[in-house]
C-alpha positions in Angstrom: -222.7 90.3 34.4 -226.0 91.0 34.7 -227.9 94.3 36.4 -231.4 94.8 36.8 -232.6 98.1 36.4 -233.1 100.4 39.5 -231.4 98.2 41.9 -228.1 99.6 44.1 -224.8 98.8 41.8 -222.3 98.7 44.7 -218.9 96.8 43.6 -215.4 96.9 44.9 -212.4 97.9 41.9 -209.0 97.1 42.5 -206.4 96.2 39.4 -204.0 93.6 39.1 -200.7 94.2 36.7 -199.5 92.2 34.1 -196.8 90.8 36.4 -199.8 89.6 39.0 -199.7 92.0 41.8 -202.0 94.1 42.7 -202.1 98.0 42.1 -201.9 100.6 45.1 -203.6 103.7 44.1 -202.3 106.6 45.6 -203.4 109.9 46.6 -204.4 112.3 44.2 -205.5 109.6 42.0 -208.8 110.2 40.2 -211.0 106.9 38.8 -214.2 107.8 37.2 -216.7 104.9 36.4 -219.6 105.0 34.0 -221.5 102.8 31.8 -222.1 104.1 28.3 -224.2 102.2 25.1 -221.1 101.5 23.0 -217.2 102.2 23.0 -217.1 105.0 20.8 -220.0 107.0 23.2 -218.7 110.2 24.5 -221.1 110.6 27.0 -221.6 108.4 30.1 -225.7 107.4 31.1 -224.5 107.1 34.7 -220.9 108.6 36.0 -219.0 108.7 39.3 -215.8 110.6 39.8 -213.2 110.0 43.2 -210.3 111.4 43.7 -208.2 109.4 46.4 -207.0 110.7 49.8 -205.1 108.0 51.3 -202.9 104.9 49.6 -205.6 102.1 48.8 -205.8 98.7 47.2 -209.4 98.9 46.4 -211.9 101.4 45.9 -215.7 101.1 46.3 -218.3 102.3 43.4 -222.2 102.3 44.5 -224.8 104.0 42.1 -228.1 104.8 43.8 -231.4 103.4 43.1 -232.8 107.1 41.6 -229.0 106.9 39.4 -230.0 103.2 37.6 -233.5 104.3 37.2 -231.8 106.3 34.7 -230.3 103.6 32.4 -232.3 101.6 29.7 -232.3 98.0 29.9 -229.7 97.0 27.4 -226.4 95.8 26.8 -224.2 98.6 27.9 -219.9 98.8 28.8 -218.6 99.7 32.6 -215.7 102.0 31.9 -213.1 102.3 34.7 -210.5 105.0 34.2 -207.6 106.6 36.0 -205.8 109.5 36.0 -202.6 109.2 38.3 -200.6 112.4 39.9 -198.5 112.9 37.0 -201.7 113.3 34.5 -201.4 109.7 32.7 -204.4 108.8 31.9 -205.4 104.7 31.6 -208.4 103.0 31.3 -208.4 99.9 33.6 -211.2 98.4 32.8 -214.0 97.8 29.8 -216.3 95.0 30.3 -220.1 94.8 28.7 -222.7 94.2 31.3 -226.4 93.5 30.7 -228.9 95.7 32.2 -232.4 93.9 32.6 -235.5 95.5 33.0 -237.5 96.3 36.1 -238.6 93.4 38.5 -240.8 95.4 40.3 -241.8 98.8 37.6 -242.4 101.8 40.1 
């Protein structure tokens, strides 16, 4: 996937299980979403936190324009984690993404 720097990064997350269906999230859950330069990084260059209210398929992750102005054009990994109502803790998803730089430099 590919990301150019500063523009809206709006995407949809749901998880499918081994067995092929689809994961309801529940309320109380909490994902968090960040990229960070490498596995082993502690720290996230952008970050987004939601705890759910209300039983849901899918849940919607949009960083802002001022957020991506933040990141370096690189390679970097999306990190998608969840933490359910009894405090297990799994991450869903790990995928690198290329961030490219500006089209338009501001």
């Amino acid at each position: 996937m590919k990301i150019f720097r500063g523009d809206t990064f709006k995407f949809d997350f749901s998880a499918t299980l081994e067995d092929g269906t689809v994961h309801t999230f529940q309320p109380g859950d909490i994902l968090k979403a960040g990229l960070k330069v490498t596995c082993r990084d502690k720290e996230y260059q952008i970050y987004q936190k939601k705890e759910l209210t209300e039983e849901t398929d899918t849940v919607t992750f949009e960083f802002s324009h001022e957020e991506m102005m933040k990141v370096s054009p690189n390679e970097k990994i999306l990190e998608i984690e969840l933490t359910d109502t009894a405090g297990r803790v799994a991450t869903l998803y790990q995928e690198k993404i290329t961030i490219v730089g500006d089209v338009i430099n501001e």
